[in-house]
C-alpha positions as CSV (number, residue, x, y, z in Angstrom):
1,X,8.9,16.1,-0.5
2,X,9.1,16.6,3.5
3,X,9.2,12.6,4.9
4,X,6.1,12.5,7.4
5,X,6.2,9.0,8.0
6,X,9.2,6.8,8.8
7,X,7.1,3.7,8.4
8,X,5.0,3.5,5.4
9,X,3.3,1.2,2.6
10,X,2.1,1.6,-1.0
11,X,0.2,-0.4,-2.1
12,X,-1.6,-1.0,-5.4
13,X,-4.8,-2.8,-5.9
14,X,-6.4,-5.0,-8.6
15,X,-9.2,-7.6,-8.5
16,X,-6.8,-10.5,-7.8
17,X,-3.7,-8.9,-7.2
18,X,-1.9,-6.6,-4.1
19,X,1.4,-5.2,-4.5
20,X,2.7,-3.6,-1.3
21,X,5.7,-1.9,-0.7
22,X,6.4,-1.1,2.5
23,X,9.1,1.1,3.7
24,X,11.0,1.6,6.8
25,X,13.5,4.2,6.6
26,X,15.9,3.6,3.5
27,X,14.9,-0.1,3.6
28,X,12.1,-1.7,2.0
29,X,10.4,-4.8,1.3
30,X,7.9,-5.8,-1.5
31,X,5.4,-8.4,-1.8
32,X,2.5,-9.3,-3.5
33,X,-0.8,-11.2,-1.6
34,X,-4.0,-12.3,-3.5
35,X,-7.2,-10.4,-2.9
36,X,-9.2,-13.3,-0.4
37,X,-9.9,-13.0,3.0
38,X,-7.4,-14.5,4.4
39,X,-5.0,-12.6,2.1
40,X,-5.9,-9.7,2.8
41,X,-5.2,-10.4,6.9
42,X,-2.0,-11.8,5.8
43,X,-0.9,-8.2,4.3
44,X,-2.1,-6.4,7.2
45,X,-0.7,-8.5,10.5
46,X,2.8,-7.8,8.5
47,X,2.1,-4.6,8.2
48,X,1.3,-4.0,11.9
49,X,4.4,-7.0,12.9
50,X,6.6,-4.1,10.7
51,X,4.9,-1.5,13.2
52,X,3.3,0.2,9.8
53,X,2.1,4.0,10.8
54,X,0.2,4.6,7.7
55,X,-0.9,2.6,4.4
56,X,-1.8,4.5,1.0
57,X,-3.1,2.4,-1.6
58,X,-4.1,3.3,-5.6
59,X,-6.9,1.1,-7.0
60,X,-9.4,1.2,-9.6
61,X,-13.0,0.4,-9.3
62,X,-14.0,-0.7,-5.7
63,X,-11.4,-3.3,-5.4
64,X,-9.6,-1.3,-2.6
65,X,-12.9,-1.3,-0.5
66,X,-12.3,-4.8,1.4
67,X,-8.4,-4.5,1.7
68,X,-9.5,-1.1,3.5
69,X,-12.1,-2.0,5.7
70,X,-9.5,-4.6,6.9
71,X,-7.0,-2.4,7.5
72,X,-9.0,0.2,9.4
73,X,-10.2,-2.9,11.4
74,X,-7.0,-3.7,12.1
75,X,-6.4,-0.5,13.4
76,X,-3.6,0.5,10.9
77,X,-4.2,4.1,9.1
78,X,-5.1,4.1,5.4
79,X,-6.2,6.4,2.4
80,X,-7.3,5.8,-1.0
81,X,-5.0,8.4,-3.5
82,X,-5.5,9.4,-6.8
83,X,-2.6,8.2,-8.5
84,X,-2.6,11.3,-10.7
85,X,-1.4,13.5,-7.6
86,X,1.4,10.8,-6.6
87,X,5.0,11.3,-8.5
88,X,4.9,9.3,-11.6
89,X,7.4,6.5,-12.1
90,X,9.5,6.6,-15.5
91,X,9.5,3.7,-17.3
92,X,7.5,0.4,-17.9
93,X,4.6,0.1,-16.0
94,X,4.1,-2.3,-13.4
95,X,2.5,-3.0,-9.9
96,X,5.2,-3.6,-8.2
97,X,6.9,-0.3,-9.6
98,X,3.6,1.5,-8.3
99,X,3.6,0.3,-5.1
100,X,6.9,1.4,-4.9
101,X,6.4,4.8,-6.0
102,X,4.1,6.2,-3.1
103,X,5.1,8.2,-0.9
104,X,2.8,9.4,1.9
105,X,1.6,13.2,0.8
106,X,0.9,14.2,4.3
């Protein structure tokens, strides 16, 4: 897959859970915030301190709704994906393993 972005974040989202991984280059960090407000701010003033060019996030329901709507106020790009066209990840399942398997498809 062609890298688009050099500076990128997957992030999966629950009710009461957010696990980001964001990437910069070959380095990456991973954390997890809650799903308040003030959580939810938290997430994205690190991604824009990390200078963050785009954010694709997997979520079920409408849980992904606020974290976006944050985001896009923040003025940092995101999408919703449909984690069935995003490479799978072998193994256990986990939240932190599927932040860590997105990769921007544009």
């Amino acid at each position: 897959m062609e890298k688009v972005y050099d500076k990128c974040c997957g992030i999966d989202v629950h009710k009461k859970l957010i696990a980001a991984c964001f990437k910069c280059g070959k380095r990456q960090e991973i954390r997890q915030f809650g799903a308040t407000t003030r959580e939810l701010l938290e997430l994205a003033d690190w991604l824009k301190e990390g200078g963050c060019m785009m954010a694709d996030m997997e979520s079920t329901v409408s849980y992904w709704k606020p974290l976006y709507n944050i985001l896009e106020s923040c003025d940092l790009n995101a999408m919703v994906v449909n984690v069935r066209h995003m490479k799978a990840v072998p193994g256990r399942k986990t939240d932190v393993k599927d932040a860590d398997s997105f990769e921007s498809p544009l």
